[in-house]
N, C-alpha and C positions, 0 to 999 in steps of 0.2 A: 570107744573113742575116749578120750582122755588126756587130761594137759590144758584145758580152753586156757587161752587168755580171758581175762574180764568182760572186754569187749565181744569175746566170741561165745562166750559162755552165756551170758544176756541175750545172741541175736540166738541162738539156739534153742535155751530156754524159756525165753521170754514169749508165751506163744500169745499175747495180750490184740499183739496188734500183726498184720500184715505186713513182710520184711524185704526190702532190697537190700544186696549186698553187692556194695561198690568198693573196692579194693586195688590195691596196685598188684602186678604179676606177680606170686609166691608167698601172698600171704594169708591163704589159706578159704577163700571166698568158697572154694566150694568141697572145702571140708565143712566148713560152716553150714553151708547148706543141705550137704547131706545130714550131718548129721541133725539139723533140723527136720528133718524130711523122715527121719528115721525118727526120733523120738515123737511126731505127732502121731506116727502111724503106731509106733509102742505105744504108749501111754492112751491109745485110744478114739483119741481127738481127733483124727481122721484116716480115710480110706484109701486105697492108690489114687483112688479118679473122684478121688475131693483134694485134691492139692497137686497147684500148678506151679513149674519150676522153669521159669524160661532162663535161656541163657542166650547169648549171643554167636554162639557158633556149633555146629554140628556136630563138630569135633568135642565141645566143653559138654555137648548134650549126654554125647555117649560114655563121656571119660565120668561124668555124673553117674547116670545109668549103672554102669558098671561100678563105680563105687557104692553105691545105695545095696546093689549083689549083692557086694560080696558083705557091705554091713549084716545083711540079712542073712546070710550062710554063716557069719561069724554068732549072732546070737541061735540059730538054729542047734549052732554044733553045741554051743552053751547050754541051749535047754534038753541035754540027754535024755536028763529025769524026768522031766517033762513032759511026758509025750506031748497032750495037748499044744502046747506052747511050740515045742519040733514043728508038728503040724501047719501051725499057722504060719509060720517064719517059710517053711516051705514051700507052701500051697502062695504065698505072699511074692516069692523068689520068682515063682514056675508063671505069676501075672503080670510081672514088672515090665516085662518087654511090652505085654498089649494093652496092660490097662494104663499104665502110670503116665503123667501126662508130665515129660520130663522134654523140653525141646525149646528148639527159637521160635520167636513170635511168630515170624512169617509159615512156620510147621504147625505152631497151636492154631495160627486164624484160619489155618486150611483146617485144620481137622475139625473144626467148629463149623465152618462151613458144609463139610462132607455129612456131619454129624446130623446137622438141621436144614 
């Protein structure tokens, strides 16, 4: 990913504090989020199921879900040399669907509930 505006480069990088992103349709709320979503879990800073990502509709859940994929298949292909680093982007891919807690509130307070 590549290009942020100022604004989106900050909510992305900025991992200081905890972030809502409120935007009007198309302008890029949950590029922004993914690719926050994607550099915490690069850089270390957190696990799939230590970072939660609500959205507002099923449909924004999954169209997320699926971009955070294919983020994660995009640097996979990147770390050729790598194995190590292959690996992890892989084995990261292959958890996304069960572990990553990527959903609307009413799906997070349920799974919370099922959880405990």
């Amino acid at each position: 990913m590549a290009d942020w505006t100022d604004s989106q480069r900050n909510a992305v990088f900025n991992t200081d504090l905890s972030l809502v992103v409120s935007a009007g349709a198309g302008s890029g709320k949950t590029r922004v989020l993914v690719g926050r979503y994607v550099h915490l879990i690069e850089s270390g800073m957190a696990e799939l199921d230590q970072i939660v990502a609500i959205t507002f509709t099923d449909k924004a859940a999954t169209e997320m879900k699926a971009r955070v994929w294919a983020e994660m298949a995009a640097r996979e292909r990147a770390a050729r040399d790598d194995v190590a680093a292959a690996r992890r982007w892989r084995e990261l891919s292959r958890r996304l669907s069960s572990q990553a807690r990527i959903s609307t509130i009413d799906s997070f307070c349920a799974r919370l509930v099922r959880e405990n």
